[in-house]
MDAnalysis code that builds the backbone (N, CA, C; Angstrom):
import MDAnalysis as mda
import numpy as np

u = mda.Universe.empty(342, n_residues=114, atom_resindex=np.repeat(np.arange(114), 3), trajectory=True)
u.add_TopologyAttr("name", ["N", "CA", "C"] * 114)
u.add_TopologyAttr("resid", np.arange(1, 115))
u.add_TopologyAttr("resname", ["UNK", "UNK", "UNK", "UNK", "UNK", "UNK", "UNK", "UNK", "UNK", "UNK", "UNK", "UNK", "UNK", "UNK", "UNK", "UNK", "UNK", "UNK", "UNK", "UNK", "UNK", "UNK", "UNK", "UNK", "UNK", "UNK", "UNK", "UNK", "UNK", "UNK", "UNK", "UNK", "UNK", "UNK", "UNK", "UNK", "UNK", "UNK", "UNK", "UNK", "UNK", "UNK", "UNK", "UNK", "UNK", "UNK", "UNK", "UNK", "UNK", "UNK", "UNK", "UNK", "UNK", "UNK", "UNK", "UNK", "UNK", "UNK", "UNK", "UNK", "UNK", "UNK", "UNK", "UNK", "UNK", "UNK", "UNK", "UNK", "UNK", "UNK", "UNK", "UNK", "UNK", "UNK", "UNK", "UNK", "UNK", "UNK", "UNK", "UNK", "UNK", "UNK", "UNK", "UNK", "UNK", "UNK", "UNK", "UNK", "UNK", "UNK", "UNK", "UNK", "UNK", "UNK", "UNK", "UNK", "UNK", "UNK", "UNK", "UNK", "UNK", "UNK", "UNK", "UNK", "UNK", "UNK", "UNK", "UNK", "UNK", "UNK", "UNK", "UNK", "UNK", "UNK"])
u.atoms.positions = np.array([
    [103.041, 113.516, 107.821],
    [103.718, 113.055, 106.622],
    [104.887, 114.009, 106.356],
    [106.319, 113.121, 105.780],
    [107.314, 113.941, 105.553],
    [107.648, 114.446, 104.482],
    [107.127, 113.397, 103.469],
    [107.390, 113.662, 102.261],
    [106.560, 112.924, 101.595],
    [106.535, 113.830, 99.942],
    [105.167, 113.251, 99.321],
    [106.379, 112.206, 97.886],
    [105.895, 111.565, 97.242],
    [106.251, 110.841, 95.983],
    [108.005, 110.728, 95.851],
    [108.541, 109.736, 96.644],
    [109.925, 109.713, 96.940],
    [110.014, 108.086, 96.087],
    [111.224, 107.788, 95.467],
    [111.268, 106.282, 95.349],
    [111.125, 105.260, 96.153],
    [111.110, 106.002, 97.464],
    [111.081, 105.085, 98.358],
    [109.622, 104.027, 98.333],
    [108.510, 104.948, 97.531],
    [107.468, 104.176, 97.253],
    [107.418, 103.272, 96.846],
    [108.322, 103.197, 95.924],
    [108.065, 101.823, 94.739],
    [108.249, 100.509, 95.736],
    [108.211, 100.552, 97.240],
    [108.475, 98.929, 97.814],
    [106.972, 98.812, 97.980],
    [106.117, 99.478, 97.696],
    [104.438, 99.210, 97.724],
    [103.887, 98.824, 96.046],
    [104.749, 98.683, 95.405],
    [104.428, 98.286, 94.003],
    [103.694, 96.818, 94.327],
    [104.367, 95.850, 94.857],
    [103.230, 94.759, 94.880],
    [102.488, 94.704, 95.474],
    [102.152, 95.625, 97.113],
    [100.845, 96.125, 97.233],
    [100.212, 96.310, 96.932],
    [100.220, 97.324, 96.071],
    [99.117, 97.515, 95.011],
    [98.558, 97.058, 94.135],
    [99.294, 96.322, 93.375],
    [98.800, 95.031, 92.448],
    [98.354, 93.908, 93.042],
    [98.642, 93.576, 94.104],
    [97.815, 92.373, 94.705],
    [96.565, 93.197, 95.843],
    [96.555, 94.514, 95.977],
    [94.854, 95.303, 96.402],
    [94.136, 95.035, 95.506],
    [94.447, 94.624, 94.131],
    [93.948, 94.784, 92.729],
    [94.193, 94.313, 91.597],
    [94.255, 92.878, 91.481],
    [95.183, 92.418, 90.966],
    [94.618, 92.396, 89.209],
    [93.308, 92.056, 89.063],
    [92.564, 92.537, 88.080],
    [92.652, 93.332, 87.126],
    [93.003, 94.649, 87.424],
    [92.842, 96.211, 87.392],
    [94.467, 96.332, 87.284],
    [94.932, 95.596, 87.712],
    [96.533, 96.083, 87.844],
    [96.550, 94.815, 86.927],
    [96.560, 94.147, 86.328],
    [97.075, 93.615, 85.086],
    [96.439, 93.865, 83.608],
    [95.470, 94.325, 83.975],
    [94.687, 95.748, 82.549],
    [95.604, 96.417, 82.326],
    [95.751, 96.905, 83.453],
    [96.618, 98.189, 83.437],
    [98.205, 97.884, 82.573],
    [98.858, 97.377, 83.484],
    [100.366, 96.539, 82.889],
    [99.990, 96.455, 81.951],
    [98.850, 95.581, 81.051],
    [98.734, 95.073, 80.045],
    [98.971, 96.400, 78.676],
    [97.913, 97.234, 79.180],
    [97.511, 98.646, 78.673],
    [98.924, 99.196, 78.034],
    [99.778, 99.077, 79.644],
    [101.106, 99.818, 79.595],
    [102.004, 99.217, 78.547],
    [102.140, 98.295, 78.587],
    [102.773, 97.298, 77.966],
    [103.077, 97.578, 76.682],
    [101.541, 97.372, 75.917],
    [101.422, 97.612, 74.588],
    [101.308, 98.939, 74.208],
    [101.209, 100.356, 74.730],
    [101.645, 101.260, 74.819],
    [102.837, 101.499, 73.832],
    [104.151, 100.853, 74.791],
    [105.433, 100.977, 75.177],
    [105.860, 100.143, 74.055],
    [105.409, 99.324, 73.319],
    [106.135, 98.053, 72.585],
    [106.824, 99.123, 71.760],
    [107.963, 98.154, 71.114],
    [108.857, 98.813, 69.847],
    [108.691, 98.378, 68.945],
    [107.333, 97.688, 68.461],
    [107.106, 96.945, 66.921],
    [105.700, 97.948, 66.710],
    [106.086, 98.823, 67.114],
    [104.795, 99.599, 66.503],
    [104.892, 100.731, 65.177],
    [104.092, 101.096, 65.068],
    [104.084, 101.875, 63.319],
    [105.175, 103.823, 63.873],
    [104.938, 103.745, 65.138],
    [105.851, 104.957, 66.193],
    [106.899, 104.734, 66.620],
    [107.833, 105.160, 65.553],
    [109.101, 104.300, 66.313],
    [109.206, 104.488, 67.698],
    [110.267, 104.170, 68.281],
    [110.559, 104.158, 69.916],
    [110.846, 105.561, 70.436],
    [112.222, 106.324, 69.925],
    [112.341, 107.274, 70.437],
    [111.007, 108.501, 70.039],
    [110.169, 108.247, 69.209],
    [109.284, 108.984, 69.388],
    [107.922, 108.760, 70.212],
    [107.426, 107.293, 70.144],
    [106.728, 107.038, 71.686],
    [107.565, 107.509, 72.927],
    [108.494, 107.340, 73.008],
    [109.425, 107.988, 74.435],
    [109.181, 109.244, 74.490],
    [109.408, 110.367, 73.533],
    [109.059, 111.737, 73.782],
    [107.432, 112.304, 73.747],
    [106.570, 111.625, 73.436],
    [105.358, 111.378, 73.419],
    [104.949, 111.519, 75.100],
    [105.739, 110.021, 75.028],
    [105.570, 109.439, 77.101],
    [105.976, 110.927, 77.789],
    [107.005, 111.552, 77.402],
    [107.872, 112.108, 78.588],
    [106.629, 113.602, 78.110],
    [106.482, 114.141, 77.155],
    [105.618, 115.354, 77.255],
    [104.286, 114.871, 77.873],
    [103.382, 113.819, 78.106],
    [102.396, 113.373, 78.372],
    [102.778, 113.258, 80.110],
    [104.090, 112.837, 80.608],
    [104.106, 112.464, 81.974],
    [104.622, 114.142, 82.664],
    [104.645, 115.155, 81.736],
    [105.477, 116.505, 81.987],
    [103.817, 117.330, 82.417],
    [103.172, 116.807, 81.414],
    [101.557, 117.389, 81.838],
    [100.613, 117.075, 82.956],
    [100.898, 115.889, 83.210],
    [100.179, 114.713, 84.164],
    [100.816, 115.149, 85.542],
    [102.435, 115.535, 85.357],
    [103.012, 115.746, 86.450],
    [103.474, 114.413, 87.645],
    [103.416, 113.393, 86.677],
    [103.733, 111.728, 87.246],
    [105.228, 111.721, 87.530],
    [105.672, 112.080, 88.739],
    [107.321, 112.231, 88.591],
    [107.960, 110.803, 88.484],
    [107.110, 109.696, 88.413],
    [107.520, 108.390, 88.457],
    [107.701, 108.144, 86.823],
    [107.067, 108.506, 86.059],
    [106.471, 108.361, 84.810],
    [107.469, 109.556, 84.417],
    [107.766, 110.553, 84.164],
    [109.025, 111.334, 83.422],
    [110.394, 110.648, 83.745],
    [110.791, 109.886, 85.149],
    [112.303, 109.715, 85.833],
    [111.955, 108.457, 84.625],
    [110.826, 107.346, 84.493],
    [110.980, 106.167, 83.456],
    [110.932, 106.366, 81.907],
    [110.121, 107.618, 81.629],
    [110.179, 107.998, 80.197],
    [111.351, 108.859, 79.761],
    [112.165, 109.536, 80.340],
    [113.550, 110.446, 80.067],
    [114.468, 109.168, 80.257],
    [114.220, 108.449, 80.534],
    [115.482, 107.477, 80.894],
    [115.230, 106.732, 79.511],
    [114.161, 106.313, 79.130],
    [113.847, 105.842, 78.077],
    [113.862, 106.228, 76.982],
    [113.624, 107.367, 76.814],
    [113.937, 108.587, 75.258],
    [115.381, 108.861, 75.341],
    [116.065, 109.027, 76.367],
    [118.007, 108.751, 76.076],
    [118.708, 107.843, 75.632],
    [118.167, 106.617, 76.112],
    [118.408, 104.951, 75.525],
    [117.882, 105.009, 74.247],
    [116.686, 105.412, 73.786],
    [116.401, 105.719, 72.598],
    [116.909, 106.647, 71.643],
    [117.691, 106.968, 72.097],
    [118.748, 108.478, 71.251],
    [118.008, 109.586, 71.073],
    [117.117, 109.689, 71.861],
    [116.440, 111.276, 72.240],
    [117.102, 112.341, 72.511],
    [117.804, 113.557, 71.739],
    [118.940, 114.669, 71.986],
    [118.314, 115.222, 73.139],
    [119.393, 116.382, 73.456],
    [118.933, 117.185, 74.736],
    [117.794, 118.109, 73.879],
    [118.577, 118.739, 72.771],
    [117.379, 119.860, 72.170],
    [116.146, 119.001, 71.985],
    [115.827, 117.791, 71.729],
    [114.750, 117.077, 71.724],
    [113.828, 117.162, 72.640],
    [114.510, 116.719, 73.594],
    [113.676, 116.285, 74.990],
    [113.623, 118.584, 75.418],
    [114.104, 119.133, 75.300],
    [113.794, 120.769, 75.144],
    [112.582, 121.282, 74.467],
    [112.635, 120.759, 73.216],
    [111.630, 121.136, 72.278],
    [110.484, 120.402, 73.278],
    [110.336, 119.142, 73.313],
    [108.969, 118.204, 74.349],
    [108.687, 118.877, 75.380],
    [109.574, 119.424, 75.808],
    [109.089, 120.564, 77.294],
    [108.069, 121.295, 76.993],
    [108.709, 122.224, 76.053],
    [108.208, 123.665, 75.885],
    [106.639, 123.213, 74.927],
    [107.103, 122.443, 74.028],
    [105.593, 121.593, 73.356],
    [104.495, 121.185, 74.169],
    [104.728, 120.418, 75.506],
    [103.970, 120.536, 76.209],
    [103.622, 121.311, 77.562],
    [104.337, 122.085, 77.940],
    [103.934, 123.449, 78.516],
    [102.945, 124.058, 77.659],
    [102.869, 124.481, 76.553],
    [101.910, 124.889, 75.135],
    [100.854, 124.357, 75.495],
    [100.774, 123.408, 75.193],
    [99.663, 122.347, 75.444],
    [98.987, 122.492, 76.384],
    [99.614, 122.518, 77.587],
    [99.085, 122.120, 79.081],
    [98.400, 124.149, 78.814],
    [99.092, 124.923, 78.504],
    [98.626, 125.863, 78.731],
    [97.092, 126.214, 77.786],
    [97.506, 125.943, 76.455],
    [96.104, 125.774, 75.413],
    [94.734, 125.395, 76.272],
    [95.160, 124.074, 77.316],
    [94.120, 123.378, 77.832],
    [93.344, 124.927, 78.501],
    [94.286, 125.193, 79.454],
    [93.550, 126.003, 80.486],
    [92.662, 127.352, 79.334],
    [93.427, 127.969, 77.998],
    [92.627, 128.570, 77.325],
    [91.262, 127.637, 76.873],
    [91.696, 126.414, 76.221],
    [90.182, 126.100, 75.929],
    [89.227, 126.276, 76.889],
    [89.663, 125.513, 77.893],
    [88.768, 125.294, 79.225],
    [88.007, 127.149, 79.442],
    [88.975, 128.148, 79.257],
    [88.534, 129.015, 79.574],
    [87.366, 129.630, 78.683],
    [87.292, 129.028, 76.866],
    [86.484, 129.527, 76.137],
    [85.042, 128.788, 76.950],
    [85.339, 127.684, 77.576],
    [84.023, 126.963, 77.851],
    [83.532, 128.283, 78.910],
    [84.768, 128.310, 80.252],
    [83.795, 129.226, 81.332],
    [83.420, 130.504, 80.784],
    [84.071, 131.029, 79.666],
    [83.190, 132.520, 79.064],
    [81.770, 132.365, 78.678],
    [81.575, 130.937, 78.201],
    [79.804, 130.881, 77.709],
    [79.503, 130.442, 79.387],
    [80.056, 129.532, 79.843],
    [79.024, 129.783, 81.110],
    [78.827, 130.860, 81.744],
    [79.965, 131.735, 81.618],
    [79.389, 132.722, 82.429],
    [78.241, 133.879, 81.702],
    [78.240, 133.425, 79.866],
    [77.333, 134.238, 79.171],
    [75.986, 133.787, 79.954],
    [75.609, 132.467, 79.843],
    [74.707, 131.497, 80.359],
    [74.218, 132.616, 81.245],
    [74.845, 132.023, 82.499],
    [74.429, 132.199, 84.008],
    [74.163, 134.129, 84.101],
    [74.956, 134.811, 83.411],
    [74.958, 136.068, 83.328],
    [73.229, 136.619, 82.669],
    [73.072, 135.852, 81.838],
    [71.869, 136.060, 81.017],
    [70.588, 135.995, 81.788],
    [71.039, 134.866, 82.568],
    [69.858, 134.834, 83.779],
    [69.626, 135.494, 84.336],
    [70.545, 136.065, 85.056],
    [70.161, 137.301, 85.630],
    [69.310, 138.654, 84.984],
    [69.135, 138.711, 83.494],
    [69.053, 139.510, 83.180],
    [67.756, 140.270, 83.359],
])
């Protein structure tokens, strides 16, 4: 393999939905209403929502469609800046929570030994 997650993928988009066609119209569906603009969130703030959520996930398909979408939405640069660093925070918090969990396991497992 030469390369991993290139656009060149997207010509397997109906591949995949017809491997699954079921599951892939949940899904769309899911996405769909997500994404609508009659919701109580306006748009450009579901867009910066999307783009810190696809910045964590690391979906490079999903940030190139949500940054494109929070600009059309009048999303500033300091905006889409602030969403970075907001979710870098985040993504990092995770790995602290996660870490309060492995300190009791390791109280746990430590205790056993005792």
């Amino acid at each position: 393999m030469t390369e991993y997650q290139t656009p060149k993928d997207r010509k397997y988009t109906e591949t995949l939905i017809q491997s699954a066609p079921k599951e892939a119209a949940a899904f769309l569906n899911l996405k769909h209403t997500a994404e609508r603009s009659d919701g109580v969130i306006p748009v450009k703030y579901r867009e910066l929502i999307s783009v810190a959520v696809a910045l964590t996930t690391q979906c490079s398909y999903c940030i190139e469609a949500h940054m494109k979408n929070a600009v059309e939405a009048g999303a500033t640069r300091e905006e889409i800046g602030e969403t970075v660093f907001i979710a870098a925070a985040l993504r990092a918090g995770g790995a602290v929570g996660n870490g309060l969990f492995a300190m009791r396991i390791y109280e746990e497992e430590a205790a056993k030994k005792s």
